[in-house]
PLY file of the C-alpha trace (Angstrom):
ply
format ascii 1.0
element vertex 518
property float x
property float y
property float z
element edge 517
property int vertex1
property int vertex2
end_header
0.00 0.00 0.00
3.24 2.42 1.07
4.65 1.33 -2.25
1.74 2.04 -4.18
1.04 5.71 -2.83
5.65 6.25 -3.51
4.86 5.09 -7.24
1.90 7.48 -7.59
3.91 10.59 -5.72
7.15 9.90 -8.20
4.44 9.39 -11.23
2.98 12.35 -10.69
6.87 14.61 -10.13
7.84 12.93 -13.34
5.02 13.88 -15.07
5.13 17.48 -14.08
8.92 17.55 -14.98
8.10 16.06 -18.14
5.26 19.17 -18.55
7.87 22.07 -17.40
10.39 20.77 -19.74
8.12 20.75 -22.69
6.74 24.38 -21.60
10.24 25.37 -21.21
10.92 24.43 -24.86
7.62 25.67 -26.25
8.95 29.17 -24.79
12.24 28.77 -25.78
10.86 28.20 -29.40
8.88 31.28 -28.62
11.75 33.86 -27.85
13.64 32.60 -30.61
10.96 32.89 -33.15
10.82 36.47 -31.94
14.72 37.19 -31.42
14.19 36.03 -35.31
11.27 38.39 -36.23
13.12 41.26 -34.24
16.55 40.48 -35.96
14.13 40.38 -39.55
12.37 43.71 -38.44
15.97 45.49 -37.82
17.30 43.80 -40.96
14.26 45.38 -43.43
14.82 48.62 -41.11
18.50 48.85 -42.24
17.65 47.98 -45.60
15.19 50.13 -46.08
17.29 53.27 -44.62
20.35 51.85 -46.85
18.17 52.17 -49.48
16.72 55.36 -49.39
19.05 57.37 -47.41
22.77 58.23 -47.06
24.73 56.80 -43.96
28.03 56.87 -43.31
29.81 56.71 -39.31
32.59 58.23 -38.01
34.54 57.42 -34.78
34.45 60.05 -32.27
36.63 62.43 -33.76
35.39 62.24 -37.23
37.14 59.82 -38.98
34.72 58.02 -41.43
34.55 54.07 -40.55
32.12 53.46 -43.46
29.79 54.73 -45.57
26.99 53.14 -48.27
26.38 53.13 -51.84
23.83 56.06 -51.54
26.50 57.95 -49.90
29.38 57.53 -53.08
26.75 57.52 -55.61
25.07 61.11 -54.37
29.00 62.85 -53.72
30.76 60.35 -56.63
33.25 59.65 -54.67
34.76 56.30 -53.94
34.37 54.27 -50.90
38.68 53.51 -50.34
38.51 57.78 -51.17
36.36 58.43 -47.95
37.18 55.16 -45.79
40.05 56.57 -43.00
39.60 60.11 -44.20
38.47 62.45 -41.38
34.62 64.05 -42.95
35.87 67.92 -42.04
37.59 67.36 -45.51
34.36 67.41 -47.34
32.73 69.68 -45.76
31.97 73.54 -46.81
34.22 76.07 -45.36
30.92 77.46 -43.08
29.95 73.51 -42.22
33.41 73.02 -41.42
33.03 74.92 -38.67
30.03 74.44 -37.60
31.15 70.48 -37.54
33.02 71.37 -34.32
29.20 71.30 -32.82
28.24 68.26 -34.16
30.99 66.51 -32.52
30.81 68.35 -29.48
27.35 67.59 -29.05
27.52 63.61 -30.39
30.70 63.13 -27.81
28.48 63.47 -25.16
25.70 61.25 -25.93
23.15 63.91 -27.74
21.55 63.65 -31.13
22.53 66.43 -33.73
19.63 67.17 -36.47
20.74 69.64 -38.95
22.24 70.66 -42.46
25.73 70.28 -44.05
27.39 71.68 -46.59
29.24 68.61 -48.35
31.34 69.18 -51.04
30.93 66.17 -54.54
33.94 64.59 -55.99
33.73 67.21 -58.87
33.92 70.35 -56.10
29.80 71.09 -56.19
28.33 71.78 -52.79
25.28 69.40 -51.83
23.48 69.98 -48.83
22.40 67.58 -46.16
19.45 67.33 -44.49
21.53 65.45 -41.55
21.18 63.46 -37.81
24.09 62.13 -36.26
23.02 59.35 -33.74
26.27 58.92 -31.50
26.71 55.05 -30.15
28.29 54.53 -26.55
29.45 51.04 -24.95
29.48 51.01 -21.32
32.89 49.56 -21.46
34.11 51.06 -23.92
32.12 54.71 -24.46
31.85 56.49 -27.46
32.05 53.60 -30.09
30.86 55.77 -33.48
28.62 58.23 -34.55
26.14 57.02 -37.40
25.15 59.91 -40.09
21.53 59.54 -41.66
21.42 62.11 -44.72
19.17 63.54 -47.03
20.50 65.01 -50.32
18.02 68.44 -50.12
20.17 70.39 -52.59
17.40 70.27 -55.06
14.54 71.35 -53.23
16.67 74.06 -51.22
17.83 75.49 -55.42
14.30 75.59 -56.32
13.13 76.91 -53.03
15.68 79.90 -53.60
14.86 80.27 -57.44
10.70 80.42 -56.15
11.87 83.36 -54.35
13.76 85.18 -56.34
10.64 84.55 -58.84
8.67 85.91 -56.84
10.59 89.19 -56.09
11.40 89.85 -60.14
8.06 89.57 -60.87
6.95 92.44 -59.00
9.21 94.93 -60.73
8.00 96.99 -62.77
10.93 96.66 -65.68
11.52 93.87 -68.15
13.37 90.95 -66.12
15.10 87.59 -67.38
16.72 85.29 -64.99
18.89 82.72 -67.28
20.69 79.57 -66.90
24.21 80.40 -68.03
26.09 77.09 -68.49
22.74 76.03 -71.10
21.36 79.45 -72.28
17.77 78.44 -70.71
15.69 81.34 -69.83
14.18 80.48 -66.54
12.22 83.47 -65.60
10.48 86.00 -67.47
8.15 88.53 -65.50
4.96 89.78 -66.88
6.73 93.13 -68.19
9.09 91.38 -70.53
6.37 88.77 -71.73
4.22 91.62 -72.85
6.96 93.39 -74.73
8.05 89.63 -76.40
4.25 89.07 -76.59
5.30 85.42 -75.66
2.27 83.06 -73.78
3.44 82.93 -70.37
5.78 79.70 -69.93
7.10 79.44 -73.55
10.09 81.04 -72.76
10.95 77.73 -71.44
11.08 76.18 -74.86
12.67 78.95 -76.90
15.88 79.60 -75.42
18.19 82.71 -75.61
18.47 82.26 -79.38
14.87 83.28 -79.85
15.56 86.84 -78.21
15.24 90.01 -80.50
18.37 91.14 -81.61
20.80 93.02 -80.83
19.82 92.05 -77.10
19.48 88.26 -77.87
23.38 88.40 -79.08
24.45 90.27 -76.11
22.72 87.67 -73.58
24.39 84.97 -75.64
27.83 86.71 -75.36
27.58 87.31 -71.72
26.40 83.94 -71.53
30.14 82.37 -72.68
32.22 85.30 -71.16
30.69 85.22 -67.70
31.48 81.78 -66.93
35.49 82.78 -66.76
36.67 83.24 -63.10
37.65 87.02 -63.71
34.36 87.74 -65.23
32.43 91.11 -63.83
29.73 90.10 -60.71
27.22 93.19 -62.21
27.32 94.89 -65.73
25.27 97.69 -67.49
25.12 98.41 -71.55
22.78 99.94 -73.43
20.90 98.01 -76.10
17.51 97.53 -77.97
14.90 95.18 -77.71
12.08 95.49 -80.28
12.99 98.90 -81.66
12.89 99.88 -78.20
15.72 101.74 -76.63
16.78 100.34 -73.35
19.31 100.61 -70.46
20.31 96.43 -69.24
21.76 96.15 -65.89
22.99 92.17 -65.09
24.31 90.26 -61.82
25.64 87.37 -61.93
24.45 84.97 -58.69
25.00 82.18 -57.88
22.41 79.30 -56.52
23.32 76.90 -53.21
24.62 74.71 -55.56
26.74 76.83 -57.15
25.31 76.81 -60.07
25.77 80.37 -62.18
22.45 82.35 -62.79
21.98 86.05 -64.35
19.08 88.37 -63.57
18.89 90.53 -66.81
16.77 94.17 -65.98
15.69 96.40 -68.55
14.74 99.89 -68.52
12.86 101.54 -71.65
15.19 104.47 -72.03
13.42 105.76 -75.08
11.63 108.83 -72.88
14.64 109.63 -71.30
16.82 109.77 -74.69
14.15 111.91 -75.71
14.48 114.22 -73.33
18.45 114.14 -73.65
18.24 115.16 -77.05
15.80 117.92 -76.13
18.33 119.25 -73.43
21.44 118.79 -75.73
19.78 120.75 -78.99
18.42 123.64 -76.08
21.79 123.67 -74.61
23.46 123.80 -78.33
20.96 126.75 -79.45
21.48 128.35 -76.30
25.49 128.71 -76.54
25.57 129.24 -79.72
23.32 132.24 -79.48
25.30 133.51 -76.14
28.90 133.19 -78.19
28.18 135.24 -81.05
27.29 138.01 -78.48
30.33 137.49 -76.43
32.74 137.32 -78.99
31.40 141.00 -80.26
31.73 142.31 -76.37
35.21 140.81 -76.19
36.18 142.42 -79.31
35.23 145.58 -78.30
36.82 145.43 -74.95
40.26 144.69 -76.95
40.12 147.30 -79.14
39.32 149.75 -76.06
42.08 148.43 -74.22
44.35 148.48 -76.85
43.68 152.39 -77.05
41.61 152.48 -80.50
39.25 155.20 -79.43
41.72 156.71 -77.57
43.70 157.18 -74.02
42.06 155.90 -71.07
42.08 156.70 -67.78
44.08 154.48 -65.17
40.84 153.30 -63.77
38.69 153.09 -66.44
41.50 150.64 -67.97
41.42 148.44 -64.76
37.39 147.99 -65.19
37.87 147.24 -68.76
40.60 144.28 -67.97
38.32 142.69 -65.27
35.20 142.76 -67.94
37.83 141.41 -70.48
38.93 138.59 -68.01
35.39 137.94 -67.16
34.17 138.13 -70.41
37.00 135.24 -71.85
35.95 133.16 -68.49
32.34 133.32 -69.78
33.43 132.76 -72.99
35.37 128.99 -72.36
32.63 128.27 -70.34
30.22 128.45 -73.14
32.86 126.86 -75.67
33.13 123.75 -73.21
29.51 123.47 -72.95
29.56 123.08 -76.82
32.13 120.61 -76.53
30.53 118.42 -74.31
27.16 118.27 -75.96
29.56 117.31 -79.61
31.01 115.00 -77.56
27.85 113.48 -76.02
25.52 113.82 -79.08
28.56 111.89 -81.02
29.05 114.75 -83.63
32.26 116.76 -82.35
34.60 116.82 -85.33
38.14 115.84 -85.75
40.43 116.90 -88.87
43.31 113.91 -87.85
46.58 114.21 -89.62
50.06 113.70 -88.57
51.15 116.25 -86.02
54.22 117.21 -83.93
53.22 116.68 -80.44
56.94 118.41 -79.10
55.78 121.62 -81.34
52.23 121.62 -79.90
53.23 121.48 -76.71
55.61 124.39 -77.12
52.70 126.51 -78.98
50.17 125.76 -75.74
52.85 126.86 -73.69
52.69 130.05 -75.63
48.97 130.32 -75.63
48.96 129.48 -72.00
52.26 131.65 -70.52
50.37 135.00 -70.37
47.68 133.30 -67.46
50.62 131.11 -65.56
52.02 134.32 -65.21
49.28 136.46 -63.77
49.25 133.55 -61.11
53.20 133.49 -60.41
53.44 130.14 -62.44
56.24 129.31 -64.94
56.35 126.52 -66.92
59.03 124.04 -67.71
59.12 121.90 -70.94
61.40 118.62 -71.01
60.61 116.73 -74.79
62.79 114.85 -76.89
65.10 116.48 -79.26
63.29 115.38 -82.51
59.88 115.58 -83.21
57.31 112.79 -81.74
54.24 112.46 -84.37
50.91 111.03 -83.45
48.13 110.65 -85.67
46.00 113.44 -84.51
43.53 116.36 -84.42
46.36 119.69 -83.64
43.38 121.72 -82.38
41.96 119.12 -80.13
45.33 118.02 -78.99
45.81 121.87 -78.19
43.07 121.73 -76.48
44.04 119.08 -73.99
47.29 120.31 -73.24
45.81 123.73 -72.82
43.41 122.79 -70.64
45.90 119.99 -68.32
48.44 123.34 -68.18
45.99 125.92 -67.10
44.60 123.52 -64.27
47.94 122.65 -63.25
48.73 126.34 -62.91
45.66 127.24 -61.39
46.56 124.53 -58.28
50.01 125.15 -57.90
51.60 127.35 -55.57
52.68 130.93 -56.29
56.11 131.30 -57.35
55.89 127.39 -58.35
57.12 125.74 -61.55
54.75 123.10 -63.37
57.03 120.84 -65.14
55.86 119.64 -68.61
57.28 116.44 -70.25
56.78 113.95 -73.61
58.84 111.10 -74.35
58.35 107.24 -75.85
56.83 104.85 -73.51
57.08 101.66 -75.64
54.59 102.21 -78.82
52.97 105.02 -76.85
54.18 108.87 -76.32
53.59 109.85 -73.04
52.39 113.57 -72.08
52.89 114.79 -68.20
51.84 117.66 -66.83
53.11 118.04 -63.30
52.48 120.99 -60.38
53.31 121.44 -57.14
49.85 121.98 -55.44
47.98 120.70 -52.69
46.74 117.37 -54.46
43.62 115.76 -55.32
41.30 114.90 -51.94
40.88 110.98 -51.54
36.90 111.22 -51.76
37.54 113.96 -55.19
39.79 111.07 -57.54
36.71 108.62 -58.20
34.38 110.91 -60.18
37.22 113.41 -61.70
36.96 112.80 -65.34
32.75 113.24 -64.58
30.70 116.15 -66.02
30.92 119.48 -63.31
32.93 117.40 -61.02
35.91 119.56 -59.06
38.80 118.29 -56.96
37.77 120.71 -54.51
38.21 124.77 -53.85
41.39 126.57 -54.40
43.40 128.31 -51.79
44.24 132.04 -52.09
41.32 133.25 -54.19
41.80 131.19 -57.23
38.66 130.63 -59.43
37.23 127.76 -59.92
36.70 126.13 -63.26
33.58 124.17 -64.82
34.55 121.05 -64.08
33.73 120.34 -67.22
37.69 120.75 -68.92
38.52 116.97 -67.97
35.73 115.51 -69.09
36.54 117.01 -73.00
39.91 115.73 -72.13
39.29 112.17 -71.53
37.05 112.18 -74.65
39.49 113.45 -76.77
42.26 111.39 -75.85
40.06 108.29 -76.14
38.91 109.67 -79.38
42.39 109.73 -80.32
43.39 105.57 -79.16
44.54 106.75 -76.20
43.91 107.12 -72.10
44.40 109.90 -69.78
44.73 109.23 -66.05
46.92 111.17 -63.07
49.01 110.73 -60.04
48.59 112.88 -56.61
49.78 113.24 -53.49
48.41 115.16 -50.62
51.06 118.19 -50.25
53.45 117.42 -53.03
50.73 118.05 -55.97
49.66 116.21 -59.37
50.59 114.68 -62.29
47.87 114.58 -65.50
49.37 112.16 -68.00
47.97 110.85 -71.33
49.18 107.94 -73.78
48.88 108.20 -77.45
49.96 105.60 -80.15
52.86 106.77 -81.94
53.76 107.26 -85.69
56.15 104.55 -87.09
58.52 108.20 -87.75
58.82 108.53 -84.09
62.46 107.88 -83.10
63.59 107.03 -79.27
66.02 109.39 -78.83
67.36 111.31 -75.55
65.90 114.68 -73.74
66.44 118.18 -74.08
65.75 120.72 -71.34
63.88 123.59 -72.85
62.70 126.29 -70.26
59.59 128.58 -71.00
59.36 131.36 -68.75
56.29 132.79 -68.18
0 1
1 2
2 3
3 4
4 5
5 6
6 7
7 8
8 9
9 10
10 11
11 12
12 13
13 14
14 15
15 16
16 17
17 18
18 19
19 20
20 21
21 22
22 23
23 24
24 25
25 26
26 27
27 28
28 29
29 30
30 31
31 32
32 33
33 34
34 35
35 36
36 37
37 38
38 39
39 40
40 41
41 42
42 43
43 44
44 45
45 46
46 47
47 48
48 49
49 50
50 51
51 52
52 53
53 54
54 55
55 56
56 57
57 58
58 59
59 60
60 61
61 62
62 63
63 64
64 65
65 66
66 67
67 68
68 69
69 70
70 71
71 72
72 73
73 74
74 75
75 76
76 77
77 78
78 79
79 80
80 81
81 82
82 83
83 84
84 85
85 86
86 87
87 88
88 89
89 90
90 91
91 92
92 93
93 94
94 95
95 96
96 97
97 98
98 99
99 100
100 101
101 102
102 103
103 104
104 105
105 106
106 107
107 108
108 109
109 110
110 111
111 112
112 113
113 114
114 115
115 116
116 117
117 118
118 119
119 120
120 121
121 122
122 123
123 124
124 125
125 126
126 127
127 128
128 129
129 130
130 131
131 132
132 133
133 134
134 135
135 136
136 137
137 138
138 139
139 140
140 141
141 142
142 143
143 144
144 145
145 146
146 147
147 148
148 149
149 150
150 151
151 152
152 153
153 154
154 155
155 156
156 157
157 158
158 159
159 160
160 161
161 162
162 163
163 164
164 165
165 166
166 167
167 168
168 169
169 170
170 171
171 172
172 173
173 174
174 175
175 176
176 177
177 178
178 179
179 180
180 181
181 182
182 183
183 184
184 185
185 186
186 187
187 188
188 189
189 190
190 191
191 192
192 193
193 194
194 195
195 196
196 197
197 198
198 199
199 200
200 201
201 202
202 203
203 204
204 205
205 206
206 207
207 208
208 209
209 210
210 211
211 212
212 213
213 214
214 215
215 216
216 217
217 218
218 219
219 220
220 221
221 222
222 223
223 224
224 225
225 226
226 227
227 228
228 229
229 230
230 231
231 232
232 233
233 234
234 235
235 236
236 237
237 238
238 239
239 240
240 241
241 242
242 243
243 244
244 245
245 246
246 247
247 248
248 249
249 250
250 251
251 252
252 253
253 254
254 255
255 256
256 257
257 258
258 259
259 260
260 261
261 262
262 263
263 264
264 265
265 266
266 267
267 268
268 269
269 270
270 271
271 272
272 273
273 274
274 275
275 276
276 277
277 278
278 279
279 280
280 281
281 282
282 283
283 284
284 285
285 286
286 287
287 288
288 289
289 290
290 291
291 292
292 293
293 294
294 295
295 296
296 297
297 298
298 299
299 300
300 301
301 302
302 303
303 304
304 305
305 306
306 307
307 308
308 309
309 310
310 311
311 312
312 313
313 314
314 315
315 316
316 317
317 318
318 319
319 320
320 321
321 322
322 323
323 324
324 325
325 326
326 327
327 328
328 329
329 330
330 331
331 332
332 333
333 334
334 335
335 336
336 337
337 338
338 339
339 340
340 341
341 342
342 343
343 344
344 345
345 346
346 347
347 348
348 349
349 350
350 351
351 352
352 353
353 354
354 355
355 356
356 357
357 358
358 359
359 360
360 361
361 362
362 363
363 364
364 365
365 366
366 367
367 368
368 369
369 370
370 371
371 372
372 373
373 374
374 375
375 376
376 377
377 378
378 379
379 380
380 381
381 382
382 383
383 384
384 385
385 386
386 387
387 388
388 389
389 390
390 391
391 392
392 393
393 394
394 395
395 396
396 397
397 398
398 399
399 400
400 401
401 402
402 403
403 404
404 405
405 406
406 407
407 408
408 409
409 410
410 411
411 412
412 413
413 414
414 415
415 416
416 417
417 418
418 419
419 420
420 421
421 422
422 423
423 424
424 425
425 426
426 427
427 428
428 429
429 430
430 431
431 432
432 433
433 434
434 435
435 436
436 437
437 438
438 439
439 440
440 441
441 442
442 443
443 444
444 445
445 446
446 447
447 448
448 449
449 450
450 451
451 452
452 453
453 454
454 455
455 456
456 457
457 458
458 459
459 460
460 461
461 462
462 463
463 464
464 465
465 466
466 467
467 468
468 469
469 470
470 471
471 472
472 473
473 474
474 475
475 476
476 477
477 478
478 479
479 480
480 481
481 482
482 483
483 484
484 485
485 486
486 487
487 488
488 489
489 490
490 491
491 492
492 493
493 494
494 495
495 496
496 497
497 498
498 499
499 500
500 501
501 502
502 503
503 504
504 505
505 506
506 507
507 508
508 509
509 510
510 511
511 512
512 513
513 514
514 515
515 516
516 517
């Protein structure tokens, strides 16, 4: 009976070890068929990211450890280029920086969301939407940082161009924003549309080639030229478009991608050339009917003053040299204002031939001795000792030299010298004209050659001029092949110079010192 109930007791132990080891395998099935599906789930998680985003890690000072194919494809780079390489390398100058934060904040255990600049294999900037997801080991700490990118460059470009779109198409002047590596126009605003009459969008399909000329050709040019590294950032030039007149102003930009746009504006400039040539032809009628005037009233004052209708009194004489001086002042200024409308109207006329530029300068040293003097001036005149021809206009030249001598005299010191020189420069003669004055103000040299501009008041009394005499200059040494420009110093004075080509006649020969006192 003992027995019995012993049998039964170890029956029934068995048979529940039997049960917990076939529950214990049942659950170790269990964890393992989900250790499986979690290992599957992670597996089609990293596959998935792989496939749709850009990864690379680093170790924890930025040294890449490995990256994907997303990764080489998006930057073409290769992966033996990148693997060892420390990822500051291909950053952006900017992102390069701001990297120092991204491993600042990874190294101690926080997740960085943000963009990078990254720079391609071929040098183009990409940006990356970007989180860096820094892995620690309790044993070991900071094991990597894992980088899950997003190429955005796209969408940021065409986010920037939407803008930009937006802004030209509120102005109220012609606007073309083009593509200049392909020639595509990629904006035009309502304003230039009209003018084209082009359906909106079109532009897209025609191109730069299908632009009126001559503005079509000059898009096109600036299209080639502007993609050279020394090319201008903003440009103006006058052109037409349609038979219309217009003023073009251009800046180059460039998109985050670096990709090189150009906004194109255009003004309609036909009012205002209307009202130029209003202005000029008033301004022509006007001087011409003051000179003929003038001219009589100087005459008349010479012949008094030169005792035609008799002896004159001491003062009497006096009055009648101040209305003479006055009268000669008023007289250039109406002669330049002539000049300058020629010269801006395009119709100022030049009789070239060959001339002596040695014997002009001694003839506008004779012209110009009598007014040096009255100031305490002389002049000094240092040429070579044969002549130096040019291909020229005598009475324009004359008129340069006339007018650099009479400034220089006008600035310079009393009791001063203003030294005058010409020699051979290489194909070139060179003209200086040098005084001793008080030299040209810094915030004066920008805008000298400019219409009414002046390098400032005279000491001691000294009248001013028009400020018109440099700008005639300029134009009629450029008229003439050449350039005019100057030297200065605060204290020491200034030194007008002009270049002109040279006759094959001209010989290189030494210097003479010829003084002309006046």
């Amino acid at each position: 009976m003992l027995w019995s109930i012993y049998a039964a007791h170890w029956a029934l132990i068995v048979g529940l070890l039997v049960l917990a080891f076939r529950r214990g395998g049942e659950a170790m099935r269990l964890r393992e068929h989900l250790l499986k599906s979690q290992q599957a789930e992670l597996a089609f998680r990293e596959k998935a990211i792989d496939e749709h985003a850009m990864v690379l890690s680093t170790d924890a000072e930025g040294r890449i450890l490995s990256v994907n194919k997303n990764f080489t494809t998006v930057l073409g780079f290769r992966e033996t280029g990148l693997i060892g390489s420390n990822l500051r390398h291909f950053l952006g100058a900017m992102d390069s920086i701001n990297y120092e934060v991204v491993i600042q904040r990874t190294n101690k255990g926080d997740v960085w969301s943000g963009d990078l600049e990254m720079l391609s294999a071929a040098g183009k900037p990409r940006i990356l939407r970007t989180t860096a997801v820094p892995m620690f080991s309790d044993g070991l700490g900071h094991l990597k940082t894992m980088y899950f990118c997003t190429d955005v460059t796209k969408q940021r470009s065409s986010e920037q161009e939407r803008q930009l779109t937006r802004c030209l198409q509120l102005l109220p002047e012609d606007v073309y924003l083009i593509d200049m590596e392909t020639g595509e126009i990629l904006f035009m605003n309502d304003s230039a549309l009209r003018r084209l009459r082009w359906p909106e969008g079109v532009y897209r399909t025609l191109g730069t080639v299908n632009l009126p000329e001559p503005f079509g050709r000059s898009i096109r040019e600036l299209c080639t030229e502007g993609l050279s590294s020394d090319a201008p950032e903003s440009l103006q030039f006058m052109t037409e478009c349609n038979g219309v007149p217009m003023e073009a102003n251009v800046q180059i930009i460039e998109t985050v991608d670096r990709q090189k746009r150009f906004v194109a504006v255009l003004r309609d400039i036909s009012q205002r050339m209307e009202a130029e040539t209003t202005r000029r032809n008033f301004m022509s009628m006007m001087t011409h009917e003051l000179r003929t005037p003038l001219t009589s009233i100087k005459g008349a004052v010479q012949l008094l003053t030169a005792g035609t209708a008799g002896p004159l009194e001491p003062g009497v004489m006096s009055l009648l040299r101040i209305a003479e001086n006055n009268g000669e002042r008023l007289l250039r200024l109406v002669n330049d204002i002539l000049d300058l409308n020629k010269l801006e109207a395009g119709k100022m006329e030049f009789n070239m031939g060959r001339v002596d530029l040695r014997a002009a300068i001694t003839e506008a040293i004779e012209a110009d001795g009598e007014y040096a003097a009255g100031l305490g001036v002389s002049f000094r005149c240092k040429t070579a000792e044969t002549p130096l021809w040019v291909n020229g206009d005598k009475g324009r030249l004359l008129q340069v030299l006339t007018n650099l001598m009479s400034n220089a005299a006008k600035f310079s010191e009393t009791g001063s010298r203003v030294d005058i020189s010409a020699a051979v420069l290489g194909d070139v003669i060179r003209v200086s004209i040098q005084d001793r004055g008080p030299g040209i103000p810094h915030e004066a040299r920008a805008g000298l050659f400019e219409p009414f501009k002046q390098a400032g008041a005279t000491d001691k009394g000294r009248i001013k001029g028009t400020g018109l005499g440099l700008t005639i200059v300029k134009a009629i040494v450029e008229h003439h092949g050449g350039r005019v420009d100057f030297d200065t110093e605060l204290g020491k004075g200034t030194t007008f110079y002009f270049d002109l080509p040279q006759f094959a006649e001209t010989s290189k020969t030494g210097q003479s010192v010829l003084d002309h006192a006046a």
